[in-house]
N, C-alpha and C positions, 0 to 999 in steps of 0.2 A: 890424775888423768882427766881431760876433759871430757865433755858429752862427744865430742867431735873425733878424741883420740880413740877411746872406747868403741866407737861405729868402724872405723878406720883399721879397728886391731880385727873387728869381728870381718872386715873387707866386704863391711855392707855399704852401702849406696844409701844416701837419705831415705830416698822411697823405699827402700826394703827396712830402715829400721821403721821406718811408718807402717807399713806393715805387718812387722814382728811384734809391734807395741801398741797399735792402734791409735797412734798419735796422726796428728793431720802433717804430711812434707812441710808446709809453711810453719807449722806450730816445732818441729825438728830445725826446721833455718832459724825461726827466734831463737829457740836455744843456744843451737851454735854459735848462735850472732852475742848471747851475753845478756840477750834481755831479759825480764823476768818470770818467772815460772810458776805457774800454778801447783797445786799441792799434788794434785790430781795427775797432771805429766810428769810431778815428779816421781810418783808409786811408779806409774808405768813403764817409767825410763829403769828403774832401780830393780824393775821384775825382770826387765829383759836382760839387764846385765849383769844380774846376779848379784846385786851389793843392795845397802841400805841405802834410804834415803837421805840420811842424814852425811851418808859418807857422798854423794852427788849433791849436797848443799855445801860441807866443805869446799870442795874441787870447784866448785862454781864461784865461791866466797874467794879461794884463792885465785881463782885467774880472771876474777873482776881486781882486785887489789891489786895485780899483777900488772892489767888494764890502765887503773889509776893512775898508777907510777911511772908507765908510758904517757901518759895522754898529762896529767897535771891534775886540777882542780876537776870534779863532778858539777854537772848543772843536772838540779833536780829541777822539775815542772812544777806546778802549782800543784797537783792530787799527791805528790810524792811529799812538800813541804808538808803538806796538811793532815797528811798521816803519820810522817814522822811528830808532827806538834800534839797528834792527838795520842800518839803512844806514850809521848812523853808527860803526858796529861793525866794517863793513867800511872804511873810508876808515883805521881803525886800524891800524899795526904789530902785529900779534900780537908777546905776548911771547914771550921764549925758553921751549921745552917746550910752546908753544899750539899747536894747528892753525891752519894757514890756511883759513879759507873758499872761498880764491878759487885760481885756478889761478897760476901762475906768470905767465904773458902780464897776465892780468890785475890782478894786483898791481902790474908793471911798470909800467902804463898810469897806475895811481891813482898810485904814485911821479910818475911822471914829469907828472903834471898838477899835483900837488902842487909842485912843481922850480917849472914855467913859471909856477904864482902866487905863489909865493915872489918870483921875477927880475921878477914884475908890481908888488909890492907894494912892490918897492924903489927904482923910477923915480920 
């Protein structure tokens, strides 16, 4: 269920979930509209409707995918390329004489998730 079906079930009006959540109406239209969301609107959204945030990142995940498959190909802007290159920057080995980005713990973490879909990939 979307951010928009969820408001809809409760038979709130943008401005009353802005209200009920402390979110800005315009920061409530991004949403509904599909655009991206802060971590922060996302708690607040997940408080007011009594679920996790992660199950409002699903729901969002699917009916941007949902989006996709209507519309064709995504055009990302230049700040989007460049964070998707830099994430993917991190998920790298640095070579030898590179810096690491990340801390030890967390390099460890990305190894070792790296490991458990490797041993997923293989069943």
């Amino acid at each position: 269920m979307s951010i928009q079906q969820r408001r809809l079930a409760k038979g709130w009006t943008q401005d009353e979930l802005a209200l009920h959540s402390g979110i800005s109406v315009r920061t409530i239209q991004r949403v509904e509209s599909g655009q991206s969301v802060g971590s922060e609107t996302l708690k607040c959204l997940a408080a007011v409707f009594e679920t996790s945030v992660n199950s409002l990142i699903q729901e969002q995940d699917m009916n941007s995918v949902k989006h996709t498959e209507n519309t064709g190909s995504v055009t990302l802007n230049e700040s989007e390329e460049s964070a998707i290159k830099y994430g993917q920057s991190l998920l790298q080995t640095p070579k030898r004489g590179e810096s690491d980005p990340l801390t030890r713990i967390e390099r460890e973490a990305i190894d070792y998730g790296k490991s458990l879909l490797r041993k997923l990939k293989q069943k």
